[in-house]
C-alpha positions in Angstrom: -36.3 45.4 25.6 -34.1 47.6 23.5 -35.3 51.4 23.6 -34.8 53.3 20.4 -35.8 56.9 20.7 -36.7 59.1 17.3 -36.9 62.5 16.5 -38.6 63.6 13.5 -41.1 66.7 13.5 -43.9 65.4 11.1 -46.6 63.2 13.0 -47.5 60.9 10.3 -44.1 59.8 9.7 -43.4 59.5 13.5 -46.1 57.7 13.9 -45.7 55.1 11.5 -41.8 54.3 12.5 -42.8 54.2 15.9 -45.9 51.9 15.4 -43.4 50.0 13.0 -40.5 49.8 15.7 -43.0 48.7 18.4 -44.5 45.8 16.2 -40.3 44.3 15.9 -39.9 44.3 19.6 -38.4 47.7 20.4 -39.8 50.4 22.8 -39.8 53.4 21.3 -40.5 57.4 22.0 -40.8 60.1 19.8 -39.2 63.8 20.1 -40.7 66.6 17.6 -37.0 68.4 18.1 -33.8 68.3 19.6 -34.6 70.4 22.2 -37.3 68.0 23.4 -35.0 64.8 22.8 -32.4 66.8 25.1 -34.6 67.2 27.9 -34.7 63.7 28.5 -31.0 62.7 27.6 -30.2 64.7 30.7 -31.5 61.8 33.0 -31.1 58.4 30.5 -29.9 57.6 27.1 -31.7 55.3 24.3 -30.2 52.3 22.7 -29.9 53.5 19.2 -31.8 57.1 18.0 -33.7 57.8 14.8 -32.6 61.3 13.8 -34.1 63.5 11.2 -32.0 66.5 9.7 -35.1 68.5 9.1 -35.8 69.4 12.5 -37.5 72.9 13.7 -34.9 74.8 15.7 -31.4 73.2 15.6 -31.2 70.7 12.8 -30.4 67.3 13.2 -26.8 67.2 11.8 -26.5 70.4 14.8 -28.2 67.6 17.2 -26.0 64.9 16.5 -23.0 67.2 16.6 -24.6 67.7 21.1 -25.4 64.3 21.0 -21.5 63.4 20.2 -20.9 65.8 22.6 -23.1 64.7 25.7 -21.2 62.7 28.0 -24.5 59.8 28.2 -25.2 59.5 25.0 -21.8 60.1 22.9 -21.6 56.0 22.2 -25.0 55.9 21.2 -25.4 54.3 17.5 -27.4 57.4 15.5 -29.0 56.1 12.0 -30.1 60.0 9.8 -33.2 60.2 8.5 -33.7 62.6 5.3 -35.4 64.0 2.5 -31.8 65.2 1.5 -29.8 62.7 -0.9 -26.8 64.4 -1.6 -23.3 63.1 -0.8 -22.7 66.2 1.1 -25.3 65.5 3.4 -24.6 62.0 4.1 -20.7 62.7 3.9 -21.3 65.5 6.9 -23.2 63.1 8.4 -21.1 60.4 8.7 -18.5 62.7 9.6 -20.3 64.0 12.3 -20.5 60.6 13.8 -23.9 58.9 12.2 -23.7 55.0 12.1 -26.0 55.2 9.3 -27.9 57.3 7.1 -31.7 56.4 4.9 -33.1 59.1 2.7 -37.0 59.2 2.7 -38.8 57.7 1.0 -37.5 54.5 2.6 -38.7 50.8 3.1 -39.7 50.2 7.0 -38.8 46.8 6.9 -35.3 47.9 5.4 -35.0 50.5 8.1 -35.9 47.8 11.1 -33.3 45.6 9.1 -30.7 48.5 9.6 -31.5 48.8 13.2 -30.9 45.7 13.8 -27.9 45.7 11.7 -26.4 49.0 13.1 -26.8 47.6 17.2 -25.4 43.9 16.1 -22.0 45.7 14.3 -21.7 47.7 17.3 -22.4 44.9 20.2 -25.0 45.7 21.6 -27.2 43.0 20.2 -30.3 43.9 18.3 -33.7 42.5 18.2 -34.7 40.0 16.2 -36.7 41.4 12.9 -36.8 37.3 12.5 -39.8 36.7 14.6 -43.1 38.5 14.3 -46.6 38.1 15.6 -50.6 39.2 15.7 -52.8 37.2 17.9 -52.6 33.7 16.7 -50.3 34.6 13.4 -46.8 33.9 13.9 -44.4 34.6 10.9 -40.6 33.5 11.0 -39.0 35.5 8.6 -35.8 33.7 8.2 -37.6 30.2 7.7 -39.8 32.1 5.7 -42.5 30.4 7.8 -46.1 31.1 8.8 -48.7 29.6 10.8 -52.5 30.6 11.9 -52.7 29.5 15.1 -51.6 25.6 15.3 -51.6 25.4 11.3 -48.8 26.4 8.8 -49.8 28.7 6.3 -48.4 28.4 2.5 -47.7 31.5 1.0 -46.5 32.8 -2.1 -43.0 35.2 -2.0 -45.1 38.8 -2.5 -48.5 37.3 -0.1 -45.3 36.5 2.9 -44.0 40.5 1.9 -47.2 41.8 2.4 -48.0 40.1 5.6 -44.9 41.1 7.2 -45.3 44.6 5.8 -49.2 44.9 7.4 -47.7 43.2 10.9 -45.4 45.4 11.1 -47.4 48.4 10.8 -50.2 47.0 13.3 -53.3 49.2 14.0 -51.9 52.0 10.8 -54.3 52.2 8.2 -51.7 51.4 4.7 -53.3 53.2 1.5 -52.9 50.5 -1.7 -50.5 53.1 -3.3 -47.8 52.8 0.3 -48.4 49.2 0.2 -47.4 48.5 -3.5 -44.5 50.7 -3.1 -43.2 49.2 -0.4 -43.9 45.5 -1.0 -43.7 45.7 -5.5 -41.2 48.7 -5.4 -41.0 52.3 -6.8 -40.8 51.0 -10.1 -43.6 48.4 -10.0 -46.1 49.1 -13.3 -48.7 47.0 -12.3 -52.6 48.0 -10.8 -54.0 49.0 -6.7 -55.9 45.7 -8.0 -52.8 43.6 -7.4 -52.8 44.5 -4.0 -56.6 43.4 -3.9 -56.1 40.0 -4.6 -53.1 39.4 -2.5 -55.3 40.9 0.4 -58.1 38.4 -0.7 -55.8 35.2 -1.2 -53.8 36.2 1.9 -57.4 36.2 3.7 -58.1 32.9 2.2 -54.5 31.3 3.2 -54.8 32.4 7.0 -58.4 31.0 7.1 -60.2 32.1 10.3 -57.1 34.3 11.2 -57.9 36.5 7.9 -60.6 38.1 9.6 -57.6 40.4 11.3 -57.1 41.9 8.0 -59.5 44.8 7.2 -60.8 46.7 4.4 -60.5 50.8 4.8 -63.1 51.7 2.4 -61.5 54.1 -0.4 -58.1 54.1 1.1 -56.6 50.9 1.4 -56.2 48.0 4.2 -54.8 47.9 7.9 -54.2 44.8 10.7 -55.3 45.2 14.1 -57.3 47.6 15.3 
C-alpha cells in the first residue's frame, strides 16, 4: 500500500484529505508542521507528501527546501497545497523542487487524480483512483460502472459524481453547499434542493444498498458511519 504522508496545520482540512486518501487505497498520516513531519523522516520516508505552505513555524516552501535536502526523502514526489495563487508562489515552488502544486479551494477527487498522476510520471506506480468500494457498493470509475451487491446500478452522469464524491469521503459528514461545489462546480446557479433529489434518486437506484447514505439533519449528508 502506498503511504502518502500530509502536513497541513488546520484539522478539518487534514482530516478530510486524509479520510479522502484512505477511501482510494492509500495509507496516510498527518503532520500539523514540519517539525513534526521531520521527526519521523529521520527513521522512514513516505511515498509522495501533501505539503501546505502555510505551516506554523517554518513554512512549507522552507520544508520542502529540508526535504530536498534530507538524504531519505530528497526523491520523494511533493504536490503544494495553498491558499496562495500567485505565480510567484507556485514558480518558487516548483523551483524549489515541488512535483505539483493545487491552490485551495480544490476538488478531492482532482487532488487523488494528481496523486496518482504525480507517482505514475515518476515510476513509482500509483493507486488505482479506478476502483472504489463501501460494503456491497462497488464503483469502477473508468467503466463508469456500479453495482449494489450482485446487481448493476444505472446512474445518471452527476448521481455517478456524487457517489464517488460521498465514497470517497467515507464516515465525513459533506454540507449540501461542499457537495454542490465539488460535484456542480464553483459556478453552479442552481438550489441545496438539487443535491436533495440526487441524494433521493441515488437511494432509489442502489435499492437496499441506499440505506448507507444518511441524512445530517440541517447540514447536509455523509456515507458510512
Amino acid at each position: 500500500m502506498r503511504k502518502i504522508w500530509l502536513v497541513e496545520d488546520d484539522e478539518n482540512i487534514r482530516d478530510l484529505v486524509s479520510y479522502a486518501l484512505a477511501s482510494a487505497g492509500f495509507e496516510t498520516v498527518g503532520f500539523e508542521s514540519g517539525e513534526e513531519l521531520f521527526k519521523e523522516l529521520g527513521a522512514r520516508a513516505p511515498h509522495l507528501i501533501l505539503l501546505d505552505i502555510m505551516l506554523p513555524g517554518e513554512d512549507g516552501l522552507a520544508v520542502l527546501k529540508m526535504i530536498r535536502q534530507n538524504p531519505l526523502a530528497k526523491k520523494t514526489p511533493v504536490i503544494m497545497l495553498t491558499a496562495k495563487g500567485s505565480e510567484w508562489d507556485r514558480v518558487k515552488g516548483l523551483d524549489l523542487g515541488a512535483d505539483d502544486y493545487m491552490v485551495k479551494p480544490f476538488s478531492i477527487l482532482e487532488l487523488i487524480s494528481r496523486v496518482n498522476a504525480v507517482l505514475r510520471r515518476l515510476g513509482d506506480g500509483g493507486v488505482s483512483e479506478n476502483l472504489l468500494t463501501y460494503k456491497e457498493i462497488s464503483m469502477d470509475v473508468q467503466k463508469h460502472s456500479v453495482s449494489a451487491g450482485e446487481h448493476p446500478v444505472g446512474l445518471t452522469f452527476k448521481e455517478f459524481e456524487l457517489l464517488q464524491f460521498l465514497i470517497y469521503n467515507q464516515g465525513i459528514v459533506l454540507s449540501r453547499e461542499k457537495i454542490m461545489d465539488q460535484v456542480w462546480g464553483n459556478d453552479f446557479m442552481g438550489e441545496s434542493r438539487t443535491v436533495d433529489m440526487h441524494v433521493k434518486n441515488l437511494r432509489q437506484k442502489l435499492g437496499t444498498a441506499g440505506v448507507h447514505i444518511k441524512t445530517v439533519r440541517g447540514i447536509g449528508y455523509k456515507i458510512g458511519d
